[in-house]
N, C-alpha and C positions, 0 to 999 in steps of 0.2 A: 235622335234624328241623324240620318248617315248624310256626311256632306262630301260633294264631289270636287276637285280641284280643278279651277278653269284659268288658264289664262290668257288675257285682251291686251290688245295694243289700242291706244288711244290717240287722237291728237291732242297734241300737249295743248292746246286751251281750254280743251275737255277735262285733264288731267286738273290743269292747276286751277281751276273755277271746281274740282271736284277737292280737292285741297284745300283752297281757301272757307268751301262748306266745313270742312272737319274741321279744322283751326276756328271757325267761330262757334262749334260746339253743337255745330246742327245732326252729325253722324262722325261715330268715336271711330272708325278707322276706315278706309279704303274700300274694303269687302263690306261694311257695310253699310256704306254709299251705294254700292253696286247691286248691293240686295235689294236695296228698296227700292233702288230704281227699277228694275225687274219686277218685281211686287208692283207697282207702280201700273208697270206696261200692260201687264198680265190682268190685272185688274179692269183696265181699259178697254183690252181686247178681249173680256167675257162674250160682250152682248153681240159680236161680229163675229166670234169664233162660232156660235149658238146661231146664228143666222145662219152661216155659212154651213153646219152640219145639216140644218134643216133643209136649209135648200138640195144640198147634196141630196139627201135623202128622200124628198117628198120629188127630187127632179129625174130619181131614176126608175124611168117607167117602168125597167125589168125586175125591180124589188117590189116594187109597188101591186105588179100584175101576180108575182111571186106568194107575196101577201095574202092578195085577195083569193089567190088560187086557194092556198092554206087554211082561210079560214070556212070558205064554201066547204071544204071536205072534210074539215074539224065541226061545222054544223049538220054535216051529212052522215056524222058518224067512220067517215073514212082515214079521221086521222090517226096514228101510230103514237103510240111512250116511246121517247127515246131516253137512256139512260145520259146523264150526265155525262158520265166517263166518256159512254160513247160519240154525244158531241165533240167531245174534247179532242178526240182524237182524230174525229173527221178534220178540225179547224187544225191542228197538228199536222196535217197534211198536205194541206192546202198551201 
């Protein structure tokens, strides 16, 4: 697992209620206090983040009509093979 280095400034009642958790043996150091609490949030913010794409998505009528266009003319016989590559490089572009 490749880890990145961050560093937070805290207010110290944060800090030392996060200190007094390690010293009674709840998380063995600092960073991994700070992990889990992340882990934690993240966890949390699943079922909002999934909402929030969805709505994104199902709320943008120009992808929507975009869609619907594509599959009328994939049922019509009018649609195209794109190569992988060549998506790739459209979105590369953009």
């Amino acid at each position: 697992m490749e880890f990145k280095k961050v560093t937070i400034s805290l207010p110290k009642i944060l800090y030392e209620e996060g200190i007094q958790l390690i010293n009674k043996g709840f998380f063995s150091n600092f960073s991994d206090l700070v992990r889990s609490g992340i882990r934690s949030e993240f966890k949390e913010l699943q079922p909002v983040v999934k909402d929030f794409d969805e709505k994104v998505i199902y709320g943008d009528k120009e992808l929507i009509a975009g869609v619907k266009q594509s599959i009328t003319e994939s049922r019509a016989g009018k649609g195209r093979i794109v190569k992988a590559k060549d998506v790739d490089k459209y979105f590369e572009a953009i």
